[in-house]
N, C-alpha and C positions, 0 to 999 in steps of 0.2 A: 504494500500500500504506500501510495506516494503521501508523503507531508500532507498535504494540502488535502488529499481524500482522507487518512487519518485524520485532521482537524476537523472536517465535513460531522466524522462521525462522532466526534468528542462535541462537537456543537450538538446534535439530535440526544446522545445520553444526557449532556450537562441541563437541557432544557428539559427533558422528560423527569431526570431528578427534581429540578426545581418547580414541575406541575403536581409531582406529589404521584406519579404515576408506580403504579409496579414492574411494569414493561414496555418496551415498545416492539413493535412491527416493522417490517419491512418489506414490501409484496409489491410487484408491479401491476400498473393495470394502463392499458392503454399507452404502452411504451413510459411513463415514468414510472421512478421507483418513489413509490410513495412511504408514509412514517407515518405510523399510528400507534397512537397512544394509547397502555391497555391498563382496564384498573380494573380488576376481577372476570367478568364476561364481558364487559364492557368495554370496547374499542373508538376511540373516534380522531379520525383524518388531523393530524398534525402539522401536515404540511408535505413537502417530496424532496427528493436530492436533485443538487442539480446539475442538468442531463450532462453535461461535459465533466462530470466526478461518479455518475452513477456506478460504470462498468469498474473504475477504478476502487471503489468502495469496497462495492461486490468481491472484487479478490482480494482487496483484505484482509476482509472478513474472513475468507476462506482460511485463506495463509497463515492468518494470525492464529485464528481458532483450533486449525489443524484438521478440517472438513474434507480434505480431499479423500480420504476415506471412512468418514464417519458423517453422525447426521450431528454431533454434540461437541461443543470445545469448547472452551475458554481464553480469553483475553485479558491483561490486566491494562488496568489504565488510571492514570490519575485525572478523576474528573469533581471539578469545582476543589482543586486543592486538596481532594482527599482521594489515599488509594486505594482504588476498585476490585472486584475480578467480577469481569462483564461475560456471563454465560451466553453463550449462540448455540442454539439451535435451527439447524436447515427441517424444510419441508417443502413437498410438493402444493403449489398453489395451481393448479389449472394448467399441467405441465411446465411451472417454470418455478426457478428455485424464491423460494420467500423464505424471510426470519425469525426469529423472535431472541430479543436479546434482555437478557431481567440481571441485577449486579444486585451485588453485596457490596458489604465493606472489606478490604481484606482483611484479614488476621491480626495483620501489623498497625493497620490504619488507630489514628487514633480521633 
């Protein structure tokens, strides 16, 4: 993941921390890759990546996670000053890969 796609995605965790969410999404629809905000069943449209950092995200994500042969990994990240470990999960959305990413605190974090 280039700089600038990692910051992409430390901007959607930092703001989804700061809405009080417990997860967000990642699914495309209509060629963008959109960000949803999820708080129990409940999901709603946060906003999308954009289009000239999408594909770049997307690997990653992958890379980072460690996906290329699993559907489950993890990422650590320091977001809002404090450090993370940001869980991804892959799945299939309507033939095309979508996300769900939920964090903790780490261990160390204080």
């Amino acid at each position: 993941m280039n700089d600038e796609a990692f910051r992409e995605m430390v901007r959607v965790l930092e703001g989804a921390i700061q809405a009080g969410v417990e997860s967000v999404g990642l699914e495309y629809k209509d060629g963008d890759l959109l960000v949803f905000y999820q708080c129990g069943q409940m999901g709603f449209g946060a906003g999308s990546i954009r289009q000239d950092l999408q594909q770049a995200v997307i690997e990653g994500i992958v890379k980072r996670a460690g996906l290329e042969r699993k559907s489950r990994g993890k990422i650590p990240a320091t977001l809002l000053g404090v450090a993370y470990e940001v869980m991804v999960e892959e799945y299939d959305s309507f033939g095309q890969s979508a996300f769900t990413l939920t964090w903790k605190k780490a261990k160390n974090a204080k």
